[in-house]
C-alpha positions in Angstrom: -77.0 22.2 89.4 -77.7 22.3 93.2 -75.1 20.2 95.3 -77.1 20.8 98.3 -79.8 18.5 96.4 -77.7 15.5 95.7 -77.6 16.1 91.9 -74.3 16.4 92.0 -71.4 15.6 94.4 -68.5 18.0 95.7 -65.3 17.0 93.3 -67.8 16.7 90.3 -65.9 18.1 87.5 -67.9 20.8 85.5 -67.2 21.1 81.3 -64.9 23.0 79.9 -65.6 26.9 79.5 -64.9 26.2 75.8 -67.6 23.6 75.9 -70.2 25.0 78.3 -70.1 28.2 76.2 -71.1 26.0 72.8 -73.9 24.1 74.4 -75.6 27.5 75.7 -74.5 29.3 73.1 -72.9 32.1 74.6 -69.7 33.8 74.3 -66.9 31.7 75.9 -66.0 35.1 78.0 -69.6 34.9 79.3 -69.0 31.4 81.1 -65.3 32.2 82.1 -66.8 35.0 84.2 -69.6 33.0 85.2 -66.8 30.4 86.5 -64.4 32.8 87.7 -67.9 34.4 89.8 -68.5 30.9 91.0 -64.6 30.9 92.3 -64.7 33.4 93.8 -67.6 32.5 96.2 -66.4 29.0 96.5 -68.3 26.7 94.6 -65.7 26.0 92.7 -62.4 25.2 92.7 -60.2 25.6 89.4 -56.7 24.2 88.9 -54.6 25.8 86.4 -54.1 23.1 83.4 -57.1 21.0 84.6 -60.9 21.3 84.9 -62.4 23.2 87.6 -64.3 20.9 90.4 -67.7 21.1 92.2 -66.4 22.4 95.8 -66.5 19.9 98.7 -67.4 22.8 101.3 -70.1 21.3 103.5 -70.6 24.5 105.7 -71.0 26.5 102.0 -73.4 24.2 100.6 -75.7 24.2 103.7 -76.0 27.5 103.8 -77.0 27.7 99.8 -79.7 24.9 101.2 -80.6 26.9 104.1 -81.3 29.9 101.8 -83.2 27.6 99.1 -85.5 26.7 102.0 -86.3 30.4 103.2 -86.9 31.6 99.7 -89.6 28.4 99.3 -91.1 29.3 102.7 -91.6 33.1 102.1 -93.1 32.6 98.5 -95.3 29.7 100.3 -96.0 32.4 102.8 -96.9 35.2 100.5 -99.5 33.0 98.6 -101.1 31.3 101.6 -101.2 35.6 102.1 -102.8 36.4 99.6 -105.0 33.5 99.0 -106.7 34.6 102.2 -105.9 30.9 103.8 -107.1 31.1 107.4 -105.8 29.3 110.3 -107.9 25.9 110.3 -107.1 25.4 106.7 -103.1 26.2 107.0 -103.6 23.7 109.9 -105.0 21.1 107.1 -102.3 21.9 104.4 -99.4 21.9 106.9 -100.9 18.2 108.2 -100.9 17.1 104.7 -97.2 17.9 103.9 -96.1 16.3 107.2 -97.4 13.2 106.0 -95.7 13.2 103.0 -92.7 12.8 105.1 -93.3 9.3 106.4 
């Protein structure tokens, strides 16, 4: 459920642990960890009484995008590697995936 991709928006409520836990089912524990995890690091907030909420912390979700986009580029990396891509070619494919952007 990546905020930093627009699928969902900070204050999005999330499902109950109860809930969550029957629709992957898993022991209710499992997701109250999972939640209390999630907490902790601030992608979630959790109001005693009500449901817990998608965080609305811009910097926090950049930086989860920021490190989506290294992890891409160094698997991308590693194949165009080991594929044995030289530099004319990783010229092409780079010219290729700029125009996709227009």
């Amino acid at each position: 459920m990546p905020v930093y991709r627009g699928e969902v928006s900070g204050g999005s409520p999330l499902i109950s642990v109860r809930e969550q836990a029957k629709k992957m089912g898993v022991n209710h524990n499992t997701i109250a960890r999972a939640y209390s995890e999630l907490e902790r690091e601030g992608f979630i907030e959790t109001r005693r009484g009500m449901s817990s909420v998608i965080t609305h912390n811009a910097q926090l979700i950049e930086k989860q995008r920021q490190q989506h986009i290294a992890s891409i580029t160094n698997n991308f990396v590693r194949e165009i590697k080991q594929l044995k891509v030289d530099a004319p070619e990783l010229e092409r494919l780079l010219d290729d995936i700029k125009s996709t952007f227009k």
